[in-house]
Chimera marker file (.cmm) of the C-alpha trace (Angstrom):
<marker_set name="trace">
<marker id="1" x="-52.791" y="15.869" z="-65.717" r="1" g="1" b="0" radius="0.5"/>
<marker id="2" x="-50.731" y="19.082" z="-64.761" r="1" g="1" b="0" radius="0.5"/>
<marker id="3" x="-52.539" y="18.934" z="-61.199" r="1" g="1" b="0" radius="0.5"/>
<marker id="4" x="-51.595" y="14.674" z="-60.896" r="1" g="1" b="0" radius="0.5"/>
<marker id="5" x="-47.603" y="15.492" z="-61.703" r="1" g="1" b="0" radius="0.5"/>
<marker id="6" x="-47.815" y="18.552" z="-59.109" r="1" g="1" b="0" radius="0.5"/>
<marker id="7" x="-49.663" y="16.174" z="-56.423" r="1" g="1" b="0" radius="0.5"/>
<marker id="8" x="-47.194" y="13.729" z="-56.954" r="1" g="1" b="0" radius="0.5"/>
<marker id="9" x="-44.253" y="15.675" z="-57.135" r="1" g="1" b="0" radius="0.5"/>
<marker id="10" x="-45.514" y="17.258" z="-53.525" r="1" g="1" b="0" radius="0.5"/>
<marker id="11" x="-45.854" y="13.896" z="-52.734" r="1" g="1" b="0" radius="0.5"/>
<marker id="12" x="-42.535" y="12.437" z="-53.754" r="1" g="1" b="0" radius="0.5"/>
<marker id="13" x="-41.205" y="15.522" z="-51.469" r="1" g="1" b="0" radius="0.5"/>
<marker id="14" x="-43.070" y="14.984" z="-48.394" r="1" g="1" b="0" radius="0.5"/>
<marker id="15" x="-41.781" y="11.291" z="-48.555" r="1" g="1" b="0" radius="0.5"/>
<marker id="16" x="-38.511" y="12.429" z="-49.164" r="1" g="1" b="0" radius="0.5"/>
<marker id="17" x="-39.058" y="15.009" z="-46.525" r="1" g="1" b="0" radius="0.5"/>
<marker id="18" x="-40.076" y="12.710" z="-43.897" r="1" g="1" b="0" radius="0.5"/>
<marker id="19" x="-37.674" y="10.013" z="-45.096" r="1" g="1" b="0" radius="0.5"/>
<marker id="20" x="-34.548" y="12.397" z="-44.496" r="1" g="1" b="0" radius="0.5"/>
<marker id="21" x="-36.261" y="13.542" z="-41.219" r="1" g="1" b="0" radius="0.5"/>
<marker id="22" x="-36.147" y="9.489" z="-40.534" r="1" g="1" b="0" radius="0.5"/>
<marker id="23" x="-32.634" y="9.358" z="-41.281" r="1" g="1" b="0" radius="0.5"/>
<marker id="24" x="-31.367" y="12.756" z="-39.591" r="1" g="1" b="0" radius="0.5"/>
<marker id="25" x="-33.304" y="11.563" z="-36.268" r="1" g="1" b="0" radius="0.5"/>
<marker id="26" x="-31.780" y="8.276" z="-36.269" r="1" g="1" b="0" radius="0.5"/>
<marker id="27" x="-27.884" y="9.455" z="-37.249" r="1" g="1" b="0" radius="0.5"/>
<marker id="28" x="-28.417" y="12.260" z="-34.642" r="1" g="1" b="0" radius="0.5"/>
<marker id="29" x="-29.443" y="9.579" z="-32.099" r="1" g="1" b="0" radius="0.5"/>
<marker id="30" x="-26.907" y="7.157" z="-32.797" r="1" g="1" b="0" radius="0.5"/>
<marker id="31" x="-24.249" y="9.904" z="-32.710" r="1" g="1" b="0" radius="0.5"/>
<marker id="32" x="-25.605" y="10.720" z="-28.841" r="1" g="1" b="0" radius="0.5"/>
<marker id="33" x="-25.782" y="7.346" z="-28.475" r="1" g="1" b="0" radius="0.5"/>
<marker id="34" x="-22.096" y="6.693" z="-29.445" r="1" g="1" b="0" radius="0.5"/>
<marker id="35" x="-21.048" y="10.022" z="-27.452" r="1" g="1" b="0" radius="0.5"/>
<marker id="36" x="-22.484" y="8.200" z="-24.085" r="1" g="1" b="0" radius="0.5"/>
<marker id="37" x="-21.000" y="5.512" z="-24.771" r="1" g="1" b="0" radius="0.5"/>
<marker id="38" x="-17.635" y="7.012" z="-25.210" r="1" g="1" b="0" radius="0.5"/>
<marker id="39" x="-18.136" y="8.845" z="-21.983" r="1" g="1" b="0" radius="0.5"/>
<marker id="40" x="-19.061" y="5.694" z="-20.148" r="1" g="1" b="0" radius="0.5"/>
<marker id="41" x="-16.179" y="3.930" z="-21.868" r="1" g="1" b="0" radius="0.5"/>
<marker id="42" x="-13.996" y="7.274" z="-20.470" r="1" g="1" b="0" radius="0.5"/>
<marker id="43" x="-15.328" y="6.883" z="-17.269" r="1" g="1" b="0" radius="0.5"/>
<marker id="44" x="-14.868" y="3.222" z="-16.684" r="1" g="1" b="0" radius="0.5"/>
<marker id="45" x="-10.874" y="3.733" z="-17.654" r="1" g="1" b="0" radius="0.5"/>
<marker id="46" x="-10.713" y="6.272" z="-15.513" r="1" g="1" b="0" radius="0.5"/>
<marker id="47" x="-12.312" y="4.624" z="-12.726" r="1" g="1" b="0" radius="0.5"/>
<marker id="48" x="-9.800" y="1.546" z="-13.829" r="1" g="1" b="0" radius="0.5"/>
<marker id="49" x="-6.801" y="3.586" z="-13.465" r="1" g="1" b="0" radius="0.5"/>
<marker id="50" x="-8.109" y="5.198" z="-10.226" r="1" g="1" b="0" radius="0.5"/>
<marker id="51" x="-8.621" y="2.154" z="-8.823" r="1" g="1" b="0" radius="0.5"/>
<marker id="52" x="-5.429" y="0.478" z="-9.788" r="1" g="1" b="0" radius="0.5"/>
<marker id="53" x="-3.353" y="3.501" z="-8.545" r="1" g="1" b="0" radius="0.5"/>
<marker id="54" x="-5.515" y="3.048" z="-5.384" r="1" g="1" b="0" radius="0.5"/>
<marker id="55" x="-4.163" y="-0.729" z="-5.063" r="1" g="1" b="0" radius="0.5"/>
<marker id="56" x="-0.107" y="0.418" z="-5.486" r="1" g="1" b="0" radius="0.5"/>
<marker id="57" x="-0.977" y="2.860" z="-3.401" r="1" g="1" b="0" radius="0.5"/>
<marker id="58" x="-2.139" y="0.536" z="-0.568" r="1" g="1" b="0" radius="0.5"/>
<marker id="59" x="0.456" y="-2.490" z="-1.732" r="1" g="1" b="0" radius="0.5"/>
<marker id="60" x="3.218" y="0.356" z="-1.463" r="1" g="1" b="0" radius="0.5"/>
<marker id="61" x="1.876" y="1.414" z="2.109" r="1" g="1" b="0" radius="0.5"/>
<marker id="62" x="1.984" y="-2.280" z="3.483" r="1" g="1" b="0" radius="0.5"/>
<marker id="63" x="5.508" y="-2.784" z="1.887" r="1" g="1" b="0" radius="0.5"/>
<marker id="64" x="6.291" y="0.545" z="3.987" r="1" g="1" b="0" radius="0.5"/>
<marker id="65" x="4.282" y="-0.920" z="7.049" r="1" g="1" b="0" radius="0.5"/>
<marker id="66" x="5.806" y="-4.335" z="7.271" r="1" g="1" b="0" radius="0.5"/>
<marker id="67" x="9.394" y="-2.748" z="6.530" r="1" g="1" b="0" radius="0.5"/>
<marker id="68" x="8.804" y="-0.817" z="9.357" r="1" g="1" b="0" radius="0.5"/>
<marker id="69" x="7.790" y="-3.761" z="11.260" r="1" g="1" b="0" radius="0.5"/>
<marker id="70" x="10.610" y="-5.859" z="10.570" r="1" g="1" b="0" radius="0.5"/>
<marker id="71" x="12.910" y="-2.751" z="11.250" r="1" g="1" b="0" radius="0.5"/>
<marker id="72" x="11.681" y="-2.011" z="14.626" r="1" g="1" b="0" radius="0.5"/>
<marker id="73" x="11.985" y="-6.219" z="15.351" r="1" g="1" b="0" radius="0.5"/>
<marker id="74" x="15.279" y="-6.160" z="14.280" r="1" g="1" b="0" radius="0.5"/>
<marker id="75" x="15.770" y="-2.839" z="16.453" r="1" g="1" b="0" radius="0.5"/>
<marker id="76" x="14.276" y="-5.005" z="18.893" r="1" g="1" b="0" radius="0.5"/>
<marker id="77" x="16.385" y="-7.825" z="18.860" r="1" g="1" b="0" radius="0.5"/>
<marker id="78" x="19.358" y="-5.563" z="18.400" r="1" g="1" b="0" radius="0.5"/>
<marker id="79" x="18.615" y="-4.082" z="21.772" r="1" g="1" b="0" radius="0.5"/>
<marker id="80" x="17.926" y="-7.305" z="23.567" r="1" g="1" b="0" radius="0.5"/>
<marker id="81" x="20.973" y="-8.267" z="22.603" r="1" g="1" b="0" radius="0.5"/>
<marker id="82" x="22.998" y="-5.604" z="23.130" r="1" g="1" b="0" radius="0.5"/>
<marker id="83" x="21.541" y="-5.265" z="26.870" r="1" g="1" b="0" radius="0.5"/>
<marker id="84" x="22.295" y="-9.122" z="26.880" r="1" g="1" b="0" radius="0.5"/>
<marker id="85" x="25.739" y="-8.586" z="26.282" r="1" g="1" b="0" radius="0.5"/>
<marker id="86" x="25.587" y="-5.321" z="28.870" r="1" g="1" b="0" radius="0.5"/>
<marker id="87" x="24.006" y="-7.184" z="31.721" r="1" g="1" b="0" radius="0.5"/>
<marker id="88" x="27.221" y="-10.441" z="31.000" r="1" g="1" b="0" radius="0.5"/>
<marker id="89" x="29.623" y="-7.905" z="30.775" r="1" g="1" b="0" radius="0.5"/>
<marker id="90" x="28.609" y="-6.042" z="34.308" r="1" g="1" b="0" radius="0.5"/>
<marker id="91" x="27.965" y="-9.737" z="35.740" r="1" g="1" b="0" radius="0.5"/>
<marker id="92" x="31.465" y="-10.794" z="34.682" r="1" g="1" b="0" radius="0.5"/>
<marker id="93" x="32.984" y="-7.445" z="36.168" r="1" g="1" b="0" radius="0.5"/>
<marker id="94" x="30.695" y="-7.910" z="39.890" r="1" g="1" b="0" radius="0.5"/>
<marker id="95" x="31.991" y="-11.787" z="39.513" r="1" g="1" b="0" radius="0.5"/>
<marker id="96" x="35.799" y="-10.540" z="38.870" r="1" g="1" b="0" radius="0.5"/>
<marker id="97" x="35.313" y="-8.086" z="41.339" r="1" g="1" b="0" radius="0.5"/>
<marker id="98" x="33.883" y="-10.028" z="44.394" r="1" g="1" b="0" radius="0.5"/>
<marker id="99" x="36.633" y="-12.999" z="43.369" r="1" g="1" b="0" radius="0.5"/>
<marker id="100" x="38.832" y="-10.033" z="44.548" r="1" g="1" b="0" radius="0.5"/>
<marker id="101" x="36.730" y="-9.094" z="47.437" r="1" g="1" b="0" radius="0.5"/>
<marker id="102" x="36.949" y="-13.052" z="48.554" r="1" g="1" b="0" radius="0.5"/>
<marker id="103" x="40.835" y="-12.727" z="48.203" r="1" g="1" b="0" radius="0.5"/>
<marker id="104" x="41.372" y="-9.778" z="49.924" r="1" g="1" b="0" radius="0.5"/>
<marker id="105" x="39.067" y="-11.385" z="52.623" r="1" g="1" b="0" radius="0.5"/>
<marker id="106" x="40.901" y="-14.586" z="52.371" r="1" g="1" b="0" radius="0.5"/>
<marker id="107" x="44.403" y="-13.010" z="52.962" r="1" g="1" b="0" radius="0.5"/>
<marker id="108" x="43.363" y="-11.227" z="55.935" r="1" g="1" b="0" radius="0.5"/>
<marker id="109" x="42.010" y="-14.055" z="56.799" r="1" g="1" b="0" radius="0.5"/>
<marker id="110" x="45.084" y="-16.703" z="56.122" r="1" g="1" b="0" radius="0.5"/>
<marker id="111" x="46.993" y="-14.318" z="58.321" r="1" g="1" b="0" radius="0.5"/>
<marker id="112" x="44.579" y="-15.431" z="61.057" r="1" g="1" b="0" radius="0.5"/>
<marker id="113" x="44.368" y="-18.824" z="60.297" r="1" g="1" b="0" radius="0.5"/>
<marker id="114" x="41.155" y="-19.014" z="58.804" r="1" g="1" b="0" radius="0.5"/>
<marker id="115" x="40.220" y="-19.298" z="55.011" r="1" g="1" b="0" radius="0.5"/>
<marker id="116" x="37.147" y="-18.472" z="52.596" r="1" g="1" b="0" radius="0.5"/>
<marker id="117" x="36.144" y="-20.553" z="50.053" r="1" g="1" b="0" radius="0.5"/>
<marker id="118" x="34.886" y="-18.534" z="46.591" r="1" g="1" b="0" radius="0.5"/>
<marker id="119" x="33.977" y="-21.451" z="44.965" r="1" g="1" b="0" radius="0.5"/>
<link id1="1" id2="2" r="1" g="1" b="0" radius="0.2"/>
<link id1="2" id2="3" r="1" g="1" b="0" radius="0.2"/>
<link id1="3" id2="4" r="1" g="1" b="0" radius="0.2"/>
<link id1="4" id2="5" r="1" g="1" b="0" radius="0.2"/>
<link id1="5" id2="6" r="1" g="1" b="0" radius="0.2"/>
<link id1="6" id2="7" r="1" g="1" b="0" radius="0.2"/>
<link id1="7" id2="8" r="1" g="1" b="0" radius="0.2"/>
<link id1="8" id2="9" r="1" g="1" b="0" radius="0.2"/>
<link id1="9" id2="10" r="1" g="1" b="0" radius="0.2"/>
<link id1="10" id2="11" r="1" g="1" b="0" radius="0.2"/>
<link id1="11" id2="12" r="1" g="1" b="0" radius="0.2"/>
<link id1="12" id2="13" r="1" g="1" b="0" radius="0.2"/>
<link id1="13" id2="14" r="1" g="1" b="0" radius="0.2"/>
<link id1="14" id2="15" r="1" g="1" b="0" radius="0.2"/>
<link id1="15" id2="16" r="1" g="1" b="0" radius="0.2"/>
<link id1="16" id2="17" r="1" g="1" b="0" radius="0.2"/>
<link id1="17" id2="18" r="1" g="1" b="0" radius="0.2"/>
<link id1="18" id2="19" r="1" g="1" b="0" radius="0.2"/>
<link id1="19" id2="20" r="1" g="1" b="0" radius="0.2"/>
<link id1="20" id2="21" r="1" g="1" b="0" radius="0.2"/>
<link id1="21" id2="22" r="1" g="1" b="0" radius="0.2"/>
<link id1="22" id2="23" r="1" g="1" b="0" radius="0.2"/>
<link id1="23" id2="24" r="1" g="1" b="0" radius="0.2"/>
<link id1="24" id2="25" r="1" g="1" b="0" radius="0.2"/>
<link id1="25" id2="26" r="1" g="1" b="0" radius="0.2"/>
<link id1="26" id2="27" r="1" g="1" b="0" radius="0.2"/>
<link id1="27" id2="28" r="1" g="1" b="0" radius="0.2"/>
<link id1="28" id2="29" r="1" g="1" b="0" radius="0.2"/>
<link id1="29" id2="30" r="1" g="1" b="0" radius="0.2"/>
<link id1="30" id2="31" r="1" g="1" b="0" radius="0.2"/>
<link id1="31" id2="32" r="1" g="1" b="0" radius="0.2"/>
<link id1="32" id2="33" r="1" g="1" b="0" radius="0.2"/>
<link id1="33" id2="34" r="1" g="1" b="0" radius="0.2"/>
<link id1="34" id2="35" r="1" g="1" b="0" radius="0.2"/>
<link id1="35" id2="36" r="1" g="1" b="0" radius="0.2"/>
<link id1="36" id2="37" r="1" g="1" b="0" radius="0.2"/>
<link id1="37" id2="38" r="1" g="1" b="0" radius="0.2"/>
<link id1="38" id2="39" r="1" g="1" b="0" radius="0.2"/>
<link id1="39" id2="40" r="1" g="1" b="0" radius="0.2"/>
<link id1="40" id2="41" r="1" g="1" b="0" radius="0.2"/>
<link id1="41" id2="42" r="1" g="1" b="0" radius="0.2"/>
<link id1="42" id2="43" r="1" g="1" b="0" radius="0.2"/>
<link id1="43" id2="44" r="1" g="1" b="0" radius="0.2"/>
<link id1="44" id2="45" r="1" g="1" b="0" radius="0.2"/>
<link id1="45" id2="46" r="1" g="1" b="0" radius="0.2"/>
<link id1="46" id2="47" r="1" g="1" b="0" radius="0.2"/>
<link id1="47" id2="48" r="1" g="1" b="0" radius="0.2"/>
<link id1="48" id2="49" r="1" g="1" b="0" radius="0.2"/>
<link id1="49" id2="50" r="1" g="1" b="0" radius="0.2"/>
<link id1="50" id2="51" r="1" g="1" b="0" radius="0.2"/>
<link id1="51" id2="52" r="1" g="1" b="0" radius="0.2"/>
<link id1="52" id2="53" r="1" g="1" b="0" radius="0.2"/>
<link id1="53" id2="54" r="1" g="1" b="0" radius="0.2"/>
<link id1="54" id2="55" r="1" g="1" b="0" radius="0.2"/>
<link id1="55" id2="56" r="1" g="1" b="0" radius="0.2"/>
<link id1="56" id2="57" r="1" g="1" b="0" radius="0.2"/>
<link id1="57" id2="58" r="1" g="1" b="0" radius="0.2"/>
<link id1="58" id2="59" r="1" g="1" b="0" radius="0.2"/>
<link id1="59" id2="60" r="1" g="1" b="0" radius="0.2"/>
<link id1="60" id2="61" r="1" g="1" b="0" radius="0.2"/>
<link id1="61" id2="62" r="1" g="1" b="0" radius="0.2"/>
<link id1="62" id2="63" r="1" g="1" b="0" radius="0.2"/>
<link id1="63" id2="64" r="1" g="1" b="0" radius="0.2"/>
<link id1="64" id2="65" r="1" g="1" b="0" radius="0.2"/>
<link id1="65" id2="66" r="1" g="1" b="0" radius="0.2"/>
<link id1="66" id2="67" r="1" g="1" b="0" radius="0.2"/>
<link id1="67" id2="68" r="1" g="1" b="0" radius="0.2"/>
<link id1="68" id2="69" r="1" g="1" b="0" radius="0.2"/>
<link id1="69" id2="70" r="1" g="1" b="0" radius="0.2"/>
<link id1="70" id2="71" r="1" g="1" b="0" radius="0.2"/>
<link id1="71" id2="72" r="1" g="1" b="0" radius="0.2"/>
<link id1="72" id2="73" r="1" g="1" b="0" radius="0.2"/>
<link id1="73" id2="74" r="1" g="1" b="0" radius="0.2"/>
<link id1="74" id2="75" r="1" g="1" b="0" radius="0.2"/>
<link id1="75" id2="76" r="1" g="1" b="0" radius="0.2"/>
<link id1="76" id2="77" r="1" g="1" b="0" radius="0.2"/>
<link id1="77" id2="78" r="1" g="1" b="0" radius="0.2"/>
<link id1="78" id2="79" r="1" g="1" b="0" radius="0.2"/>
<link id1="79" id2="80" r="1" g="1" b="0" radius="0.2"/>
<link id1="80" id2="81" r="1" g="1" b="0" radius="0.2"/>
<link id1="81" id2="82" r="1" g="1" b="0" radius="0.2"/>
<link id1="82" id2="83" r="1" g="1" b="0" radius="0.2"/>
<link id1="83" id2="84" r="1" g="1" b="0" radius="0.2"/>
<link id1="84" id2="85" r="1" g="1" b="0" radius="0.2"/>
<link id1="85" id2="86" r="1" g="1" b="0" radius="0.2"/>
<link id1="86" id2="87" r="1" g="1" b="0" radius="0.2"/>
<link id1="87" id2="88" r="1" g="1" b="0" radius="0.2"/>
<link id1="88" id2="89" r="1" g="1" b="0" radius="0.2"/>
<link id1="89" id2="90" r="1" g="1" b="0" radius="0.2"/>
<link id1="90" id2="91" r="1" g="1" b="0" radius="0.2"/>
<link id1="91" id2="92" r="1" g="1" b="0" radius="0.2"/>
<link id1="92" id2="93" r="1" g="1" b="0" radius="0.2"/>
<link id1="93" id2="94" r="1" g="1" b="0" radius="0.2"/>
<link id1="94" id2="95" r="1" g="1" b="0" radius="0.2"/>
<link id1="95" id2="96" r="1" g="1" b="0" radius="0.2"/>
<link id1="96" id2="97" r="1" g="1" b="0" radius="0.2"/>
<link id1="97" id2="98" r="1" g="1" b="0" radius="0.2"/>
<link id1="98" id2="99" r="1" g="1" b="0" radius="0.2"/>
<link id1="99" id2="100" r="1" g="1" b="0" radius="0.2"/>
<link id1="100" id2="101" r="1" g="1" b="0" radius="0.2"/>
<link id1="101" id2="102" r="1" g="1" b="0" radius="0.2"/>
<link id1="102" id2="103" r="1" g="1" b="0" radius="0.2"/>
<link id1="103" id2="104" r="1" g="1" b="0" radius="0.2"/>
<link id1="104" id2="105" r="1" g="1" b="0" radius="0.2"/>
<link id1="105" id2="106" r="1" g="1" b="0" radius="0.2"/>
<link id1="106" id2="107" r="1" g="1" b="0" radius="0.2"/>
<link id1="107" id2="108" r="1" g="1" b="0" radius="0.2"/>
<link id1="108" id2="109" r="1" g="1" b="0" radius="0.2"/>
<link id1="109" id2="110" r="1" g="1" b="0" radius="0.2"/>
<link id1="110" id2="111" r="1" g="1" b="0" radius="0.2"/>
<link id1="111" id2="112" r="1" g="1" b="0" radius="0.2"/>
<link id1="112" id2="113" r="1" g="1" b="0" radius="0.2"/>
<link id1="113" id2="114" r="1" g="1" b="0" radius="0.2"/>
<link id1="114" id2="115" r="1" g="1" b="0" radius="0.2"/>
<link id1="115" id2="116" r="1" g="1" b="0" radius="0.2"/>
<link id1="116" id2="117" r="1" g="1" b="0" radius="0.2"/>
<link id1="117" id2="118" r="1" g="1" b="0" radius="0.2"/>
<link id1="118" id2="119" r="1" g="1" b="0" radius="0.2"/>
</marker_set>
């Protein structure tokens, strides 16, 4: 009867053995298991946060780009207008000028008899 309790007593601690091995294998895998999926988790905010920052980054650099744009357009029209009011100014003067020209040309002119029109 001795040799039956001892058999099953070995028994009872193989099971136990192998039962604790069970559990051990399946905690340790589940902890791995949970540790990749943290790092995928990790990896996937990162990659969200990378990829947002990417998107200001690119939104900021087409503000900047159509700013610049709409500067060098306003620049533009600026100019046009500026050389606009150059090229009236200087055609005002040569008209002012040659209305002179004309009168100085008509006096000499009168004092001959003769007369330009500037019309």
């Amino acid at each position: 009867m001795n040799d039956w309790i001892t058999t099953t007593n070995k028994m009872m601690d193989l099971a136990n053995e192998y039962f604790y091995g069970a559990v051990n294998s399946v905690l340790w895998g589940t902890e791995k298991s949970l540790a990749l999926t943290k790092s995928i988790v990790a990896q996937v905010e990162a990659n969200q946060h990378e990829g947002k920052k990417l998107l200001e980054d690119y939104t900021e650099r087409a503000r900047r780009t159509q700013g610049i744009i709409q500067e060098v357009w306003q620049e533009g029209v600026k100019s046009t207008t500026t050389n606009m009011n150059a090229l009236r100014v200087a055609s005002d003067a040569a008209v002012v000028e040659l209305d002179r020209k004309i009168e100085s040309i008509n006096e000499k002119l009168t004092s001959t008899g003769k007369k330009v029109s500037n019309n």
